[in-house]
N, C-alpha and C positions, 0 to 999 in steps of 0.2 A: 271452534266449538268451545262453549266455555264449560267448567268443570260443576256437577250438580249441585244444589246449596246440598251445604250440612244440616241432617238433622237437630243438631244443636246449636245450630242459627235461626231457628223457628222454634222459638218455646211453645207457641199456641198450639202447632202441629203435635209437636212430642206430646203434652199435656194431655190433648186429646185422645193420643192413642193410649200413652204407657200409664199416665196419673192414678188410675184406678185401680194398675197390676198391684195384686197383694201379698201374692202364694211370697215370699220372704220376708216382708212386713214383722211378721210375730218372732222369726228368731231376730235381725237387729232391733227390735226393743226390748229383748231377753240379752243380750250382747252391750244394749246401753244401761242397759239400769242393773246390771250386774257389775260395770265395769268398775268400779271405783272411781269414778275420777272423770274430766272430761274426753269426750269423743269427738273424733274429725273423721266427717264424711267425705271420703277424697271422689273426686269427681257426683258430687253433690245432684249438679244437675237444676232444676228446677223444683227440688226439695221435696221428690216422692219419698225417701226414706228420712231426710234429715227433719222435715215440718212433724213426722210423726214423735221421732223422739224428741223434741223440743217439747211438743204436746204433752209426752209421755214427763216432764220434768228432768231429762239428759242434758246437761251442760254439752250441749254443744253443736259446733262449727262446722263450717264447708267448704270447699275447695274446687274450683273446675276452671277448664282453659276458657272457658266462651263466655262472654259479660253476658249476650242475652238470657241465659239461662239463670245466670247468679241476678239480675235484674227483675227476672220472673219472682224466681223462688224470694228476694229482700222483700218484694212488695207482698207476697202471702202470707209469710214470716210477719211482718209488719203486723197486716190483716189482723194475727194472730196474739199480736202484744209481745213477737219476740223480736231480739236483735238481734240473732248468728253474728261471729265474725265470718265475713263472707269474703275468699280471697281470691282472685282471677289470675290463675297460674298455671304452668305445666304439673302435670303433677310428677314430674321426674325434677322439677326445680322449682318447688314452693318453699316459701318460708312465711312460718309463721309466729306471736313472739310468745306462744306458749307450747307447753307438753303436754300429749296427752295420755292417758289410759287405754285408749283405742282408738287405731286407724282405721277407718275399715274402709274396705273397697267390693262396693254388691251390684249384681247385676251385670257380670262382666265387662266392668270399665275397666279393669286391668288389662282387660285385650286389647285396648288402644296406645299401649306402648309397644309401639311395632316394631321395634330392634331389639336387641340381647342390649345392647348399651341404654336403649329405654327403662327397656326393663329393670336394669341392675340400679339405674340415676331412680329410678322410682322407688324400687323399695330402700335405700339408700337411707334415700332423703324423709319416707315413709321412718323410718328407723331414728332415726337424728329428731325428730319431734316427737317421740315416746318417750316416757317417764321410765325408768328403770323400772323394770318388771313386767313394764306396758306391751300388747301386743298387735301385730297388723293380721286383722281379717279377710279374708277376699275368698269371693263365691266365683268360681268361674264353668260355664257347662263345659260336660267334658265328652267332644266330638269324637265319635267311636267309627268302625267301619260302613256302617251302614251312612252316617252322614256326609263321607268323604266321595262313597257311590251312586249317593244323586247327583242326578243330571245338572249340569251346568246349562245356565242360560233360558229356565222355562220359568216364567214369572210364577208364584204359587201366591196366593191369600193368606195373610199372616194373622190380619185382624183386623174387626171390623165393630164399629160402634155407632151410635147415635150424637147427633150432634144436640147439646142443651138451646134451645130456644127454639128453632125451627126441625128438630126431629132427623134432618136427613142422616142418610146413610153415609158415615166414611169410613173408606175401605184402605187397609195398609197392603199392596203388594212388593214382593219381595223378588227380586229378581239376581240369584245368588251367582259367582262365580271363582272358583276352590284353586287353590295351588295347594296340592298336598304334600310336596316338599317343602314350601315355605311357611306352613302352617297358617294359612293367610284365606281371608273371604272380602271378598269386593260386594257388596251389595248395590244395585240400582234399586232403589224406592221411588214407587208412583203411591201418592197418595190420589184417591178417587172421591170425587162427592157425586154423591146418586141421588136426582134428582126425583119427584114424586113417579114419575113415568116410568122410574129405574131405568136411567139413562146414565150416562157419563156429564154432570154437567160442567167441571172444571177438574184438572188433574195439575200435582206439584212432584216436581221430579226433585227427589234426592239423594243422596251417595254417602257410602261411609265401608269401613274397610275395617276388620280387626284381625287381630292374629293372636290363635288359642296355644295354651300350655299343658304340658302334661303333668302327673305327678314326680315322675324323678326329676326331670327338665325343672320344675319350679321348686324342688328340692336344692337343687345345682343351687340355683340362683340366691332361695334366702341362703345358703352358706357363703357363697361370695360374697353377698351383700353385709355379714357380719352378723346375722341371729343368731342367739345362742343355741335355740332349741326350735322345734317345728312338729307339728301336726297335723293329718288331715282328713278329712271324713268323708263320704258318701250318701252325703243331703243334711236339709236341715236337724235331722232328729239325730244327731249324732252318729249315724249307723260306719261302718266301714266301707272306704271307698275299696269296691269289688267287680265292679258290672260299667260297661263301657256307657250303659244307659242312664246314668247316677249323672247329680251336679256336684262337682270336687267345693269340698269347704276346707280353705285351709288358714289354720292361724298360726304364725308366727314371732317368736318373744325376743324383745330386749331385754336380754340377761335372765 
């Protein structure tokens, strides 16, 4: 049995479902055009957050491990009359030849450095391309008790949209499963097309795996990593992280 494609070996697929997500959209282009200086969107993607600030006039760049996705987002970019440098790398072991003003990392892409050693090579490295004074972003949800007490194993419906030309229905199911000692989620995705009849007319099986942090836990880490200083919040509007049901914002400074 061979292992499911990746989500982010399918730009078209991702596109479809996530492209239009927006609910974070407005704090990183308040984070870009505040920044001073250029920004690097570490694990970029196919340029839901980076093409906005470009739009927005943000100096800047992107970063992800998988060419289709940077292949996507060059050619809409392009579309768009912009060049990004666009780098295809880990983001525990990019290099790139400039420094920026801000790292930022949204939408919990941080969750895909599945080790403590990922982790620690990513903000690291994250660190080493900041400008003195510069700092690293990252939104990650913050899995409370109630999320660790769902059942394992029962596909649920994540989201579901319309497809641009012929209208159908595609549906994202999500079929989770938790290790809560390892702080770790396996997901099986079936992506569904529903046919006029609302039938199943073709389904794409994919797989992907993260592993969430908490606030002292990624406290540990930027001090090992070498920040000077560290913050964090409890959602976009600045509020204080208090409530298990909040998304963690936390930024991190070089010097």
């Amino acid at each position: 049995m061979t292992d499911p494609l990746s989500p982010y070996e399918a730009p078209e697929i991702y596109d479809l479902m996530f492209d239009t997500l927006d609910f974070d959209l407005p704090y990183w282009l308040k984070v870009g055009r505040e920044a001073g200086g250029p920004v690097l969107d570490l694990g970029c993607g196919t340029g839901r957050i980076l093409l906005p600030l470009l739009d927005a006039g943000v100096d800047a760049d992107g970063v992800d491990l998988h060419r289709p996705m940077l292949a996507s987002a060059r050619k809409k970019a392009k579309a768009k009359g912009h060049r990004p440098r666009l780098t295809a790398a880990n983001m525990n072991a990019f290099k790139t030849p400039r420094r920026y003003a801000r790292v930022i990392s949204a939408f919990n892409a941080f969750a895909h450095a599945d080790t403590t050693e990922d982790q620690l090579a990513t903000l690291r490295c994250s660190r080493e391309h900041l400008e003195p004074g510069g700092a690293f972003v990252v939104h990650m949800s913050y899995p409370g008790p109630r999320y660790w007490a769902e059942p394992d194993g029962e596909p649920v419906m994540e989201l579901e949209v319309r497809r641009p030309g012929d209208g159908r229905r595609i549906q994202m199911w999500d079929t989770r499963f938790k290790d809560v000692v390892g702080q770790r989620q396996r997901s099986e995705i079936e992506i569904r097309e529903i046919d006029e009849a609302g039938r199943v007319a073709k389904t794409t099986g994919l797989g992907t795996s993260q592993r969430w942090v908490y606030r002292f836990e990624l406290e540990l880490l930027f001090r090992l990593a070498g920040y000077a200083r560290w913050e964090f919040f409890g959602g976009f509007e600045g509020e204080p992280l208090e409530r298990e049901d909040q998304q963690m914002i936390a930024w991190a400074w070089n010097g």
